[in-house]
N, C-alpha and C positions, 0 to 999 in steps of 0.2 A: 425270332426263330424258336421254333416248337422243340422241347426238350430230345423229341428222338429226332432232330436236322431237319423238318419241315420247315417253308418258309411260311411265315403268316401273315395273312391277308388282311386289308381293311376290307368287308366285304358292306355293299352297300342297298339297302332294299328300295325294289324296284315301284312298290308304291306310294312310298311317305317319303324317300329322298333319302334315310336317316341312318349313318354309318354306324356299326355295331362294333365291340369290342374287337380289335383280328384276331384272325382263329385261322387254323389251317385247312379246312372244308367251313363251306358255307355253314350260318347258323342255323337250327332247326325252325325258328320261328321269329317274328319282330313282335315283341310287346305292345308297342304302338298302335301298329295295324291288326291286335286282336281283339285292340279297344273296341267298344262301341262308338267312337266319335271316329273311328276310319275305317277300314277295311283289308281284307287280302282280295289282291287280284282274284279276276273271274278264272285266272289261270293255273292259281297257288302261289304258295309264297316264291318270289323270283328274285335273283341277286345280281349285284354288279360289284366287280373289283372297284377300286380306284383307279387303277389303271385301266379299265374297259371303262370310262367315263371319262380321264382326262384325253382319251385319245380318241373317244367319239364326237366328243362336246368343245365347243367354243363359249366365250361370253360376251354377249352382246353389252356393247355401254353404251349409254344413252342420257342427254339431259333433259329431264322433264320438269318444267313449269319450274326449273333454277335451281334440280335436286337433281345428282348424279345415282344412274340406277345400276343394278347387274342384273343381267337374266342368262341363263343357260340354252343355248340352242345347239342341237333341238330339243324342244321343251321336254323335261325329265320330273318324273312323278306329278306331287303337286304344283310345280313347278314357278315356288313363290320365286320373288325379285329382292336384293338386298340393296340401302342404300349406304351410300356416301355424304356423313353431316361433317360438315369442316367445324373446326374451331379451333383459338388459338394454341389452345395446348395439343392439336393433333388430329387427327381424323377418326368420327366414332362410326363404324361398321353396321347398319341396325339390318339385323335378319341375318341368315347363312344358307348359301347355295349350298348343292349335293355333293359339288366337286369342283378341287380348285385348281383352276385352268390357269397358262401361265402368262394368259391375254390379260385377265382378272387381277395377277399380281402385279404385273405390268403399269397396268390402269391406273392401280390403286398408287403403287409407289410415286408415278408421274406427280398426284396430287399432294405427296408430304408423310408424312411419318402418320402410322395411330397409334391412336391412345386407346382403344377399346374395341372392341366387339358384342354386340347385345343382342337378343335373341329372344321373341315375345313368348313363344311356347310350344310345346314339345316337338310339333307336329311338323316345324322350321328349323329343329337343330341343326339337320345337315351333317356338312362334314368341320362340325365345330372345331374340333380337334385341328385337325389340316391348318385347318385357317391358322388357327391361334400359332402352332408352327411356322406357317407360312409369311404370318406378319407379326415374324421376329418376338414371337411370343407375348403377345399382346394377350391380352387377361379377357378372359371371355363370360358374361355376367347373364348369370343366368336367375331365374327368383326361387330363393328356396322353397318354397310350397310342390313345386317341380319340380325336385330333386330324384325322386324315383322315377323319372320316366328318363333319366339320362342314362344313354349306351355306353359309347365311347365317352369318358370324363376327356375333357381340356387339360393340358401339364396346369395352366394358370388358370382355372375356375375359379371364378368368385359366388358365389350366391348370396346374393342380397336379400335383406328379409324389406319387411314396412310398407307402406302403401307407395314410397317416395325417397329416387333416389339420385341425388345430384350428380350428374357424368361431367359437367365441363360450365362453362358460362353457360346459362341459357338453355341450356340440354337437359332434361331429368328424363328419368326411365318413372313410369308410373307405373302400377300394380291396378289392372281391370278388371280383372277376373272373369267372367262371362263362365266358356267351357272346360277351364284349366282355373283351379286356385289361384296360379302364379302368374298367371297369361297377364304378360305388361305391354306396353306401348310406350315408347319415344314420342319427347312433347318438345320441338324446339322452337322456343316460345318465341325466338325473333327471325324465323328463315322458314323455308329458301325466302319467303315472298313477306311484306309486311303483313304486320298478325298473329304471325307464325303459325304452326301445324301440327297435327297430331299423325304419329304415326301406329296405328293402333294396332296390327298384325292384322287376323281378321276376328277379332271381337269385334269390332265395326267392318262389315262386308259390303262396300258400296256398288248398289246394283246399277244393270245394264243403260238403266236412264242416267244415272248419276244425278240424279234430283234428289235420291234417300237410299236409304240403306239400311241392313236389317241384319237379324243377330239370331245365330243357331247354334246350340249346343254340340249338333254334328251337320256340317255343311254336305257330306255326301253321303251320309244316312239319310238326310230332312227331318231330322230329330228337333223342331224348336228351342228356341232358347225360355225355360221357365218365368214367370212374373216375380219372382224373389229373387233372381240373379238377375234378373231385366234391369230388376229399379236399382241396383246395387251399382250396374255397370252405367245408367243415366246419373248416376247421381254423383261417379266420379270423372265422368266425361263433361258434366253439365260445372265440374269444380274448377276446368282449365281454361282459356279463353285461345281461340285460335281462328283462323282464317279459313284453310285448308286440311283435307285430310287425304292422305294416301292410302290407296289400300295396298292389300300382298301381291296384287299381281299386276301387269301391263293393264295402264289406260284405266284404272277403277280409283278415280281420283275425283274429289267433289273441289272446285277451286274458286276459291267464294264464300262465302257466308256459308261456311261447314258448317258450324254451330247452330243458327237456324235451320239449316235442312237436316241435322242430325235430331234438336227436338221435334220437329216435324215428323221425322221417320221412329222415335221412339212411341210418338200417339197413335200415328198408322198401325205400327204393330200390334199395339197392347187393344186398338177396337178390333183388329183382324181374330185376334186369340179369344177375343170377348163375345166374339159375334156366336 
C-alpha cells in the first residue's frame, strides 16, 4: 500500500516477461527492453498486472526426453519455458516464467519440496519474486555480474559470483557469459538422460534443424555474438561433458551428441563471421 492508501501493483512488462518493482500506476519504462539486446514493443512500452496474467494464463506441463517442463499459455512475451531438475535434497527450478499460475504450483508441489530456483540471465527473470514466495520461499540465485539488471529483488536472493557453483549432487550452475557478464547455465551432469545436459538459457540457441546452434549478442536485434566472447563461451561449454542440451523454449533441444554438434556449430559460426 502506497503511503497516501493506493494499492500497489506488481506491474509486469509486456515484452521481456519481467516484473518491476509495484508501484501504484504503471512504470514509465523497463530498463531491459531499452537495452540494445531487446526491445519495446512496435506498440510502446505495455504492462500487465499479475493479476491480468494469472487470470489469462495457464501452464502447460509437459515431459520432455525425461525433463519436466513449464511454459505459459498462451505464450507471453519471450515466452521461455522453466524446468524441473529433481534431486535428493529437493527440486531445483531452472529459468522463471512471467506469472505464477496456480496449475504451476500445483505441478510443482505434486513432485516434492525445492531447494532452489536459478535463473541464466536478465532477460528470464520473470516473476522471480512470486515464485520464491510461492515455493515457500525458496532462495533464488541469481550471478552477481547481473545484479543491476534486477527489478523486483527476491525476499531470498542469493548472488553467486565465480565461473562455478554447486546447487545439489550433480547440479552446478555455470557462468557462460556470451551476451550478459553473469548469463549461466545449469549443467546436470547425470540426467535426465545418461551423459547428462546442459542447460544453457539461450547462450547456446539451438536452431530450427536442431543439428547446430548459434550464439547472438541480441537474438531479436540480429546483433551477432563477437569472436572474443565466442571463444570464451566455446571454451567453457567445451570444459563440461554432456549428452544433450536444452534450449529456452519448446522442442529446441539437440538429444545426442550435443557436444559434437555444439563444436561443429561453434566452426560453422566463426567461418560464417570470417567469410
Amino acid at each position: 500500500m502506497a503511503a497516501n492508501g493506493s494499492p500497489l501493483k506488481a506491474w509486469t512488462c509486456e515484452a521481456c516477461g519481467v516484473q518491476q518493482t509495484p508501484s501504484v500506476t504503471f512504470p514509465p519504462r523497463c530498463p531491459i527492453c531499452e537495452d540494445e539486446r531487446q526491445y519495446v514493443g512496435w506498440s510502446g512500452q505495455r504492462w500487465q498486472t499479475r493479476e491480468m496474467l494469472t487470470n489469462s494464463h495457464r501452464t502447460q506441463v509437459e515431459e520432455t526426453h525425461g525433463v519436466t517442463t513449464l511454459v505459459l499459455e498462451p505464450a507471453f512475451a519471450i515466452n521461455q519455458r522453466a524446468f524441473l531438475i529433481p534431486t535428493d535434497e529437493g527440486q531445483i527450478v531452472w529459468e522463471c516464467l512471467a506469472a505464477v499460475t496456480s496449475d504451476a504450483v500445483a505441478a510443482i508441489r505434486a513432485r516434492g519440496p525445492v531447494k532452489a530456483i536459478a535463473i541464466s540471465h536478465p532477460h528470464f527473470y520473470g516473476a522471480m519474486a512470486d515464485w520464491g514466495e510461492a515455493l515457500d520461499g525458496a532462495p533464488v540465485y541469481v550471478h552477481a555480474a547481473d545484479e543491476a539488471w534486477l527489478q523486483r529483488r527476491p525476499a531470498h536472493l542469493r548472488l553467486w559470483e565465480g565461473d562455478q557453483l554447486n546447487l545439489a549432487p550433480n547440479v552446478d550452475l555455470v557462468r557462460l557469459g556470451s551476451h550478459f557478464d553473469g548469463s549461466a547455465g545449469l549443467w546436470w551432469k547425470t540426467g535426465p538422460r545418461r551423459g547428462g545436459a546442459l542447460f544453457p538459457g539461450d547462450a547456446v540457441q539451438v536452431s530450427s534443424d536442431r543439428r547446430f546452434a548459434s550464439f547472438m549478442y541480441s537474438y531479436p536485434n540480429h546483433l551477432p555474438l563477437g569472436p572474443k566472447a565466442l571463444m570464451e563461451l566455446r571454451r567453457r561449454v567445451e570444459a563440461m561433458s554432456f549428452e544433450d542440451v536444452f534450449g529456452f523454449n519448446t522442442g529446441r533441444d539437440m538429444i545426442g551428441d550435443a557436444q559434437a554438434k555444439l563444436a561443429a556449430s561453434f566452426d560453422r559460426y566463426l567461418r560464417a563471421v570470417a567469410a
